[in-house]
Each structure stands twice: as C-alpha cells, then as structure tokens.
C-alpha positions as MATLAB code, in Angstrom:
seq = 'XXXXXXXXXXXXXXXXXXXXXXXXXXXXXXXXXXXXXXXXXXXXXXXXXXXXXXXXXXXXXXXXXXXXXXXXXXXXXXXXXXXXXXXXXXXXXXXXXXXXXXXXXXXXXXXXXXXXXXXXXXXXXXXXXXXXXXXXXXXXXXXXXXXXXXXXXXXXXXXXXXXXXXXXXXXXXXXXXXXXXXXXXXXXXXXXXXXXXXXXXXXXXXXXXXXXXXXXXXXXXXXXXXXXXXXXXXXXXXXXXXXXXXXXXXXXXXXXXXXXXXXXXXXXXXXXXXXXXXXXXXXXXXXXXXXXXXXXXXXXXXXXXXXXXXXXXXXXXXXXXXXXXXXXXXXXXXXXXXXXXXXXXXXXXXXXXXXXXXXXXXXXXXXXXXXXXXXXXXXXXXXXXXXXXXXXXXXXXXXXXXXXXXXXXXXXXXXXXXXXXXXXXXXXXXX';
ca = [
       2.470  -13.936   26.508;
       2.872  -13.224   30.589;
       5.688  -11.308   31.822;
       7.529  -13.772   32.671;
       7.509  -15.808   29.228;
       8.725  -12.478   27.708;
      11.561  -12.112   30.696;
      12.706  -16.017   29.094;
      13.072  -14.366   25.478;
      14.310  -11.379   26.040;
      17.257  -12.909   28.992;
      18.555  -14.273   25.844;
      21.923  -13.138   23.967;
      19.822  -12.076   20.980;
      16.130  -11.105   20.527;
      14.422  -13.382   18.339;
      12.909  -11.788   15.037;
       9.286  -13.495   15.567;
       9.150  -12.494   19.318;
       5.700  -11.817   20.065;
       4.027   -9.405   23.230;
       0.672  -10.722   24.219;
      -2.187   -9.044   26.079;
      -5.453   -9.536   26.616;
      -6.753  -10.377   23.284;
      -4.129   -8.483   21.257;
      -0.624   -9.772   19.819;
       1.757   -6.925   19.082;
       4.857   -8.012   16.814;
       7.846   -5.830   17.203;
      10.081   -3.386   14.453;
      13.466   -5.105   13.611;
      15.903   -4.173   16.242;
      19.903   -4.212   16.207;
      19.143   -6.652   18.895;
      17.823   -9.325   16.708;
      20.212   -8.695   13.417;
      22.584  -11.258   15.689;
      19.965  -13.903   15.208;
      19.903  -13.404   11.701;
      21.871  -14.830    8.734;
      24.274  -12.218    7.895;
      23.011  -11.980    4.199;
      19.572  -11.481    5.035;
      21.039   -8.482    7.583;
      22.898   -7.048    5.260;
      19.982   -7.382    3.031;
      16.553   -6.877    3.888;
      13.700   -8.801    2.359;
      11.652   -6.080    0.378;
       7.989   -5.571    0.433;
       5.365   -4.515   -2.012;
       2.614   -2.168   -2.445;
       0.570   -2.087   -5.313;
      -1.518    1.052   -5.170;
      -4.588    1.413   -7.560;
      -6.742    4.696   -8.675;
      -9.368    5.006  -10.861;
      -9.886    6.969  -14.129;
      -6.238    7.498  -15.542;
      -5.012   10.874  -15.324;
      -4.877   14.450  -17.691;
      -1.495   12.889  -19.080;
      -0.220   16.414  -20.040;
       0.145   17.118  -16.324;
       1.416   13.724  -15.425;
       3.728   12.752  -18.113;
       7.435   14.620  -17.755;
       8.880   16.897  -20.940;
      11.976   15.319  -21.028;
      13.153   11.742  -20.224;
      16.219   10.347  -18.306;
      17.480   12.221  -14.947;
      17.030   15.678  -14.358;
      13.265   15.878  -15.480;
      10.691   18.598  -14.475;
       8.243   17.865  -11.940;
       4.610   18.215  -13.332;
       2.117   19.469  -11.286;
      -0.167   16.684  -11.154;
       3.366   14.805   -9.114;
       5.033   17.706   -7.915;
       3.826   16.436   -4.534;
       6.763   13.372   -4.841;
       9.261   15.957   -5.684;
      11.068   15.331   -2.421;
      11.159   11.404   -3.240;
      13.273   12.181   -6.482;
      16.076    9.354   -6.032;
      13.933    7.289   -5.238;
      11.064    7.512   -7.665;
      11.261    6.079  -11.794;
       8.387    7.190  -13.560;
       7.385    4.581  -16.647;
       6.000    6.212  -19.990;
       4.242    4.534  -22.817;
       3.249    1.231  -21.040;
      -0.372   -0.041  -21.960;
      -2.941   -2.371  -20.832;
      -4.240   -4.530  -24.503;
      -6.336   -6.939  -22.456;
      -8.284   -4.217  -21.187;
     -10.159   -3.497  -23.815;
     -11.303   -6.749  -24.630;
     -14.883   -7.610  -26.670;
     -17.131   -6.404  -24.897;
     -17.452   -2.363  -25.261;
     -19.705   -1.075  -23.136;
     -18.524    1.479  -20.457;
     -18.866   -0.526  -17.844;
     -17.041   -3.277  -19.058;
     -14.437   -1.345  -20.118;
     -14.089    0.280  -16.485;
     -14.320   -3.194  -14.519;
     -11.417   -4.313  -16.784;
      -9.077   -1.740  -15.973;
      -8.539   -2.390  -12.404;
      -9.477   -6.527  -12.658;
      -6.276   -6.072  -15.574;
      -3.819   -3.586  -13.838;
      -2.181   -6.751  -11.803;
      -2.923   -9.873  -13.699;
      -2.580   -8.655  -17.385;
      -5.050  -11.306  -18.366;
      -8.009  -10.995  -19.925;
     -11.049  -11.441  -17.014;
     -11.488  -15.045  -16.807;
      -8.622  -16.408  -18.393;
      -5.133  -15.436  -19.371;
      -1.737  -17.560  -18.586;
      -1.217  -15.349  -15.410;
      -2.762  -17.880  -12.428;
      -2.473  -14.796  -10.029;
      -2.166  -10.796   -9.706;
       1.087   -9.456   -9.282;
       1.042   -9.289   -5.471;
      -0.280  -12.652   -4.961;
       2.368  -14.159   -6.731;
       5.102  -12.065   -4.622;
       2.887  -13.017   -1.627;
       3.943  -16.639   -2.750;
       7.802  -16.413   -2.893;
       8.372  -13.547    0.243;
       4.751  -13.153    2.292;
       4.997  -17.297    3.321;
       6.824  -16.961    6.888;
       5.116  -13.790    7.752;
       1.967  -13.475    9.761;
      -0.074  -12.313    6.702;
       1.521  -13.067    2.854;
      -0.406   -9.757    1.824;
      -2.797   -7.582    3.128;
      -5.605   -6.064    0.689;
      -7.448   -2.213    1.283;
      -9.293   -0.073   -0.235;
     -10.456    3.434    0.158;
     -13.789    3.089   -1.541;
     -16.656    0.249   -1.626;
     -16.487   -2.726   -3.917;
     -14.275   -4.145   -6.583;
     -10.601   -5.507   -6.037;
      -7.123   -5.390   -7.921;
      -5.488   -8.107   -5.900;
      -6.439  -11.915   -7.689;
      -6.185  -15.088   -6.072;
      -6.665  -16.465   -9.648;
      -8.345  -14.887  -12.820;
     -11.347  -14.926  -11.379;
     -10.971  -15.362   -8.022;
     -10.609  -11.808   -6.629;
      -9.578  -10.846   -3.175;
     -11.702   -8.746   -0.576;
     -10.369   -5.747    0.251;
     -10.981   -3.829    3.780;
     -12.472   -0.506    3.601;
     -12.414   -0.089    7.559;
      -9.109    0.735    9.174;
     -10.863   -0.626   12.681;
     -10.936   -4.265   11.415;
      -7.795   -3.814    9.545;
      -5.862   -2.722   13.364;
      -7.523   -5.655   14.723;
      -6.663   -7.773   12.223;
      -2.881   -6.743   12.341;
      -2.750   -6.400   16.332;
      -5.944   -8.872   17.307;
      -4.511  -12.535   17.793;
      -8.379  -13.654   17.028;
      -8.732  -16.250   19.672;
     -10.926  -14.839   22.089;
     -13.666  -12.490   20.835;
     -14.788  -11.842   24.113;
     -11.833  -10.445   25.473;
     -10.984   -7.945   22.318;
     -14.877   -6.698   22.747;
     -14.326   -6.354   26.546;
     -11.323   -3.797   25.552;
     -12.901   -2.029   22.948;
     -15.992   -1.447   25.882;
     -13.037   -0.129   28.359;
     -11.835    1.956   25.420;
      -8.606    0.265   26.849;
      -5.408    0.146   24.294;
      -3.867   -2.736   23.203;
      -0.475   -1.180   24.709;
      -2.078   -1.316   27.899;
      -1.683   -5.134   28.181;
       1.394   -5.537   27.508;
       3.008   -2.624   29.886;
       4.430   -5.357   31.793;
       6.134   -7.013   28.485;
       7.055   -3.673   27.125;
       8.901   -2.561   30.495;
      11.031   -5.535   31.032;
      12.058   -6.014   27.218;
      12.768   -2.282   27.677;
      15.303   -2.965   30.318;
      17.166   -5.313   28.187;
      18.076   -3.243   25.112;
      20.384   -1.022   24.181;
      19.464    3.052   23.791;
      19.132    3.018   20.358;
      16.486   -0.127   20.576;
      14.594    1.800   23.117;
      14.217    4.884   20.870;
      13.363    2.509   17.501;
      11.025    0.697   19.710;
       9.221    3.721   21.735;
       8.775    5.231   18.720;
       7.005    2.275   16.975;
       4.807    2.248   20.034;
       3.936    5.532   20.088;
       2.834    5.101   16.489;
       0.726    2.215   17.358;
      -1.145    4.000   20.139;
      -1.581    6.902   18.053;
      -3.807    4.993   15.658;
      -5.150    3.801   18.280;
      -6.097    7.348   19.522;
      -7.368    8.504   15.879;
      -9.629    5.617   15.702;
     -11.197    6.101   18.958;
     -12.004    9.314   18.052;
     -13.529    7.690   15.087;
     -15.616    5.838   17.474;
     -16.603    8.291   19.410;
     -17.785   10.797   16.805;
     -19.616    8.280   14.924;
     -21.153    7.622   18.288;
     -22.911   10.724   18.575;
     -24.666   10.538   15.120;
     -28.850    8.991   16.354;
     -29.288    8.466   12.556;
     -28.473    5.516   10.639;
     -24.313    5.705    9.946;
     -23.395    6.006    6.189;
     -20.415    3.438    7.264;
     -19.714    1.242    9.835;
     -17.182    2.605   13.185;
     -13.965    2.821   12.088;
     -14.043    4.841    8.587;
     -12.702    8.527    9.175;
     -15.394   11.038    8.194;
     -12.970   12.882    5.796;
     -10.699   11.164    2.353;
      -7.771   12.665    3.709;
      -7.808   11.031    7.683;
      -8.713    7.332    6.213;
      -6.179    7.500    3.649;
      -3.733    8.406    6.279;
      -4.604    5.518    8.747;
      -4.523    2.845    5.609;
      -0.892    3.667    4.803;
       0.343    4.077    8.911;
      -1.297    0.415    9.032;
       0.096   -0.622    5.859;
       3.951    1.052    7.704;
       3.231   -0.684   11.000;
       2.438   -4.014    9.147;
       5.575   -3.842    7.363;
       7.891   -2.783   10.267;
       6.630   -5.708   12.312;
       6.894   -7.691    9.210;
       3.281   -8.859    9.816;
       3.502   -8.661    6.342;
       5.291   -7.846    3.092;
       3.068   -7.381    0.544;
      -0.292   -5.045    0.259;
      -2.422   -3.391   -2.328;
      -4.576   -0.626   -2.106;
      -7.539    0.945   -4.036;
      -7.398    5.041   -3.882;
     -10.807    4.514   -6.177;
     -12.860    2.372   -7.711;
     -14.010    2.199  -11.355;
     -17.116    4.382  -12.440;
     -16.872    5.453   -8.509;
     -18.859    8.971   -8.491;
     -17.437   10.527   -4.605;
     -17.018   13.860   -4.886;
     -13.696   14.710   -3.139;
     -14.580   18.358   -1.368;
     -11.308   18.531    0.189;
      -9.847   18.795   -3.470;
     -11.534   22.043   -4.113;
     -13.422   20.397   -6.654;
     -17.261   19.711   -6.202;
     -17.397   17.501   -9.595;
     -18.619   13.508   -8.837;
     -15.156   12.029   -9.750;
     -16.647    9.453  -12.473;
     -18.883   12.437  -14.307;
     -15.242   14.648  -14.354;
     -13.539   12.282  -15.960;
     -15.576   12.098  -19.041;
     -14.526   15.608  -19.591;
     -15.349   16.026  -23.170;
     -11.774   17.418  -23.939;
     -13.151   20.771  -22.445;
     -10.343   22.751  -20.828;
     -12.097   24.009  -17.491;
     -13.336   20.155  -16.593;
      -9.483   18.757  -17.951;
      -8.435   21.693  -15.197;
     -10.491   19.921  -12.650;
      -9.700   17.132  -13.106;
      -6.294   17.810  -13.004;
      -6.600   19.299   -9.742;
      -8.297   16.281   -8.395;
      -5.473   13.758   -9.737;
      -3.230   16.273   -7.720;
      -5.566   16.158   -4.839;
      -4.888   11.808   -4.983;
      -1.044   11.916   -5.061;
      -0.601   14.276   -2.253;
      -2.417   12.210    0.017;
      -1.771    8.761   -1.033;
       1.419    8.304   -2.283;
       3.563   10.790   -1.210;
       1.979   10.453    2.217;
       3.020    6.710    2.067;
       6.235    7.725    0.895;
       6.872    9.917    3.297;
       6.202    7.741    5.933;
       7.951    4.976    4.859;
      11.295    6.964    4.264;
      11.085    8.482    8.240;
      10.264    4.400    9.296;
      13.994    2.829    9.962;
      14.196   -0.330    8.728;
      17.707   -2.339    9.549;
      20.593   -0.462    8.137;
      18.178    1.479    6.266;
      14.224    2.782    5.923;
      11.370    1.029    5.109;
      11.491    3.196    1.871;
      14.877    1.832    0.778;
      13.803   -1.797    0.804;
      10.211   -1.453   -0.429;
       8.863   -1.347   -4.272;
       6.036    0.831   -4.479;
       3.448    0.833   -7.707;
       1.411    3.908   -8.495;
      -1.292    4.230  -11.109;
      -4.074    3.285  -12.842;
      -5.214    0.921  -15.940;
      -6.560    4.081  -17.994;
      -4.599    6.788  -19.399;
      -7.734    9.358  -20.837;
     -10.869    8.357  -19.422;
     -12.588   10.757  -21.506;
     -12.061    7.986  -24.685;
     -11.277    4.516  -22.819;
      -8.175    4.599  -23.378;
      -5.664    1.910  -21.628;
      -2.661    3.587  -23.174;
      -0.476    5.371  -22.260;
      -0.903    4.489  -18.752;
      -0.103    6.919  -15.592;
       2.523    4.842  -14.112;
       5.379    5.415  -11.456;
       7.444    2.907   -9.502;
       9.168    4.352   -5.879;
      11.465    2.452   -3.286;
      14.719    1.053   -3.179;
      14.040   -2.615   -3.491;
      16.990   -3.212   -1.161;
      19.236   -1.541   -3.195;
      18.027   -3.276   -6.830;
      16.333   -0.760   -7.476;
      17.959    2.982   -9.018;
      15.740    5.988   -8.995;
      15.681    9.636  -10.492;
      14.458    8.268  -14.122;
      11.452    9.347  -16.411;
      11.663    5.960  -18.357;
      10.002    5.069  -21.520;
       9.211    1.398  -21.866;
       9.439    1.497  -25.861;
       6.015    2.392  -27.489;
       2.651    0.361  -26.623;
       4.691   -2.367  -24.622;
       2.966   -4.442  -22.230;
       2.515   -2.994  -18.412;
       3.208   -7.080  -17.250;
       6.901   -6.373  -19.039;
       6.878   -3.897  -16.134;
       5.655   -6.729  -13.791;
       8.287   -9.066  -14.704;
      11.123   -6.868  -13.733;
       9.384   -5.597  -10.183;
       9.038   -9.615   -9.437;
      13.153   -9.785  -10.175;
      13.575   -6.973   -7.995;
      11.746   -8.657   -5.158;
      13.955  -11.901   -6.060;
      10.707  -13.959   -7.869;
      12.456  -14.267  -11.250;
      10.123  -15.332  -14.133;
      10.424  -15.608  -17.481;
       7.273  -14.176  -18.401;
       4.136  -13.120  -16.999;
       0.447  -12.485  -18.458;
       0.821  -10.841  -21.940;
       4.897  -10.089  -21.483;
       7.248   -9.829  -24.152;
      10.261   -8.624  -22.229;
      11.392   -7.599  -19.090;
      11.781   -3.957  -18.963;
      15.380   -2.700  -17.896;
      14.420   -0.481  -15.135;
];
C-alpha cells in the first residue's frame, strides 16, 4: 500500500479493522485501536473474539510438585508452577483428567510416546476416532476463518505435531522464528523483494515510515501510544533475529540449524510466544499451538541447571535425586513458556481489555509419570479470560479418570463452538 492509498483509509471517520500497511515485500496488520471499535458491531466491541493456544510438553511431570494440596480457591502454589503465581485469577488448574486412547495396543515405548502428543488434542485413537480434527483445528474452523491465518502451528524442538488436520493428517509445525516473522509480516508475492531486504538488513518498518507517519497524524494520543508500542515490539524481533543472523554468520562450520533459531532454549522460546502476541494483536490469527518438547526428545536443557538428556531423566526409576531433577527441569519449562506467554499477553491491551483476558490458554502434556507410561493423571492447567467466560483462581478436579476431551468440550463453549461431544467425551466439564 503507497502513502497515499493509506492517506484514503485513514481520512476516513473510522479506521477499518483489516487496514493493511504495505512495504516493499512486507504487509504489517495493525493492533485494534479505539479508532476502529466505531466500525465495529457494538457486541463484538464490547466483546472480543477470543483466541487459543494449545501449548504441548513432553514427558508429564513429578505430579507431587505439580498437583496442589488442597482444591477450590485459595490453593498453595507448588514449586514446579510457582512461576504462574502472579497469574492466580486467571489460571484453573484441572486434576484427575486422563488420556485412555493413549495407551492403545500397541506397547512398546515408542508407541506409547508418539501417542501422547498425536492424542493430547484429538482424543482419538491414531488413525481413527469420531474426532475429524484436533482441538485447535476445529476452533480454527468456527473463529480463525476471516483472519489472515485460522491457526498458526510451532514448535520448539524437531519433528512430530499436536495440531491434526484429521486423524491422520497432522500439521507441520515451524521450528524457525525467521520463517514464522515472515510468514506473519511477509505478504509472499515477491520473493525477490523480501530477499533484497533481508541483504540490506533493512526492517520491515522501514517501508512503511511513510504509512506509519501519516496514519500517525490521524489518531488520537492514546492510539499513538497502543500503536508505537506495537511497533516497537515488532522491530524488536526484528532486532533479536538479526542478531540471530549475524551470529550464526560467523560460525565457518556446518550450522546445527538453519538462520533464525536462537542459540539458547530460553531466547527461541521467547521469540515463539512475542510472535504468537503480535499475531494475535493484529488478529493475523486466533488460534496457535505450540510444542515446548517432543516425545522421547533427549536435549539436555543446561540453562535448567540440569545436565540430564530430558528423555533418559524422565525414566527416573522412582529414585529421589533424578525425581529432584526432573522436577527442576519441569520448573525450568513453565518459567519460560507459559508464564512468559502469560506475562506477555496480560501487558498486550487488547480492546477494553488485554490479550490475556480474552484468550484461553492450554498447558500440559499427555503423560502424567513417565517413569511407568502413565496417561493419568495428566499435568493440566487452563489460563485466560475467554472474554469474560472464563473464572479463574480454581484447583479443579474433573471427577476421577474422566476424559481430557470432556475438558475440550467446555474450552470449545468458551470460544463459542458449542458441541455436544467430542472424541471419547462423556460430559462437559463445568469449569
């Protein structure tokens, strides 16, 4: 979009919500704005559409430091979340949920492990089941369709999936936050012109100065802060990933991973979820899902402290000192994947609220202790608002070996996709 395309939007008594600044090769969607909420139909103002995360890790958890003493409101902290403490109101955490269709005929280890994550969102056995798609896709169906991208699917670590098109039709998922920015910010017309950029190490924000400085002269002052400051974020992952670059650059032998992936857990787990915040406060899209770890994955996490391969640890033979460890590493995930995310998203305005309060956020993983196999009880802890369907401050228990899809059900009502059923349900849960 030239200047002077933007100057015919923006000369307008309202801002449209889909108004688009192009540049060379790039297409940068903007943050909701009081000067669109006009344009809007008052109930969708008033109410946000929510978005989705569904965020995966491997190997279960040391349920004794995961699991709360005492259900209800007004629950301990254990030290495995203690990290989310600060999200209290706005966190539930779900005991006694299980995954039956995990375990399945086959036995082996690796089978097992495969159908922990390929279960966590469809709750149907690998192949089959009455559930067509995961539990994204289908939300991607009723709230991702008039948005750039119905859902957007990462990972932290190579191969395997949790999002599924159909039973057995999984979905890639992007390991390199590069591809991912150009994928969000790219329009993917004109190759030539997003490599001549890169070359320039120019910024996207660069191309659109022109844009940016004429819709700046036509909002109001609290616009111009929501807006600068949704910039800045953009150009800052811009910044980290050209440092990316440019240290990966310097390295004569053959790269472990392609430009793009951070050298450190910690710094690519950060840019995922700042994508997965600027993707939702453009509404480029509403739904994502994202794999902390793969199944059987053996990365050792040094920045945890602990030097164990992460698959080996979990099979800690009940000993106490390797339980410890592995302890400490499940603490090591939460701090900087979820309550990162959380963190961000309740700082990100969003409308009359933050991104936080209209989002429904997932946590967990489709083993409880990996030691034995077991798929029950699973580590499991819904955040977010859901556009105020959602309450928070709750340890719940979900009744006994009940299905995690009854949890499934009741996050698609949330999001306003009622279904009777889904996979293996028996009943919604009241959360």
């Amino acid at each position: 979009m030239n200047s002077m395309h933007c100057v015919n939007y923006v000369t307008r008594k309202h801002l449209s919500r889909r108004l688009l600044l192009r540049g060379a090769g790039t297409m940068l969607a903007l943050p909701l704005l009081e000067s669109m909420l006009p344009a809007l139909a008052r109930a969708q103002a008033a109410t946000p559409q929510s978005r989705l995360a569904c965020i995966y890790v491997a190997h279960g958890a040391v349920m004794n430091r995961w699991m709360p003493a005492t259900d209800g409101t007004g629950f301990e902290f254990t030290p495995t979340l203690k990290s989310l403490e600060p999200f209290r109101d706005q966190l539930n955490i779900i005991s006694d949920t299980r995954l039956p269709l995990a375990y399945g005929d086959d036995a082996s280890a690796g089978a097992n492990h495969a159908r922990s994550s390929q279960v966590w969102l469809t709750c149907a056995a690998p192949g089959t089941g009455p559930s067509p798609t995961s539990l994204d896709q289908v939300a991607a169906q009723h709230i991702g369709q008039d948005t750039p991208l119905p859902s957007l699917e990462l990972s932290l670590d190579e191969g395997s999936s949790i999002s599924y098109r159909t039973p057995t039709t999984p979905l890639p998922m992007e390991l390199n936050p590069q591809v991912v920015f150009e994928r969000l910010f790219g329009d993917g017309s004109n190759a030539a012109e997003r490599a001549s950029r890169t070359d320039l190490k120019g910024s996207l924000l660069d191309s659109v100065t022109q844009d940016v400085a004429a819709l700046q002269r036509t909002l109001p002052s609290t616009d111009k802060v929501r807006l600068d400051r949704y910039l800045e974020d953009v150009r800052e992952i811009e910044r980290r990933l050209q440092l990316v670059a440019a240290s990966k650059a310097s390295e004569l032998e053959v790269p472990a991973k392609p430009l793009g992936i951070p050298a450190t857990f910690t710094e690519h787990s950060k840019l995922m979820f700042d994508l997965i915040t600027l993707a939702w406060q453009a509404e480029i899209t509403r739904v994502s899902t994202l794999m902390v770890a793969r199944e059987i994955s053996n990365r050792v996490y040094a920045e945890s402290g602990v030097t164990d391969p992460f698959h080996n640890l979990s099979h800690h033979s009940e000993v106490q000192a390797n339980k410890d460890k592995l302890a400490k590493l499940n603490d090591f995930h939460t701090r900087t994947t979820i309550a990162y995310f959380l963190g961000k998203l309740a700082a990100t305005p969003d409308g009359d609220g933050t991104l936080l309060d209209h989002s429904v956020v997932l946590y967990g993983s489709g083993m409880s202790n990996s030691n034995q196999h077991d798929h029950d009880p699973l580590p499991i802890l819904v955040a977010g608002g859901a556009s105020g369907r959602l309450q928070g401050g709750r340890h719940l228990r979900a009744g006994k070996g009940a299905p995690l899809s009854n949890l499934h059900v009741s996050l698609l009502d949330k999001l306003g996709v009622p279904l009777d059923s889904f996979g293996d349900s028996t009943a919604p849960l009241t959360i």
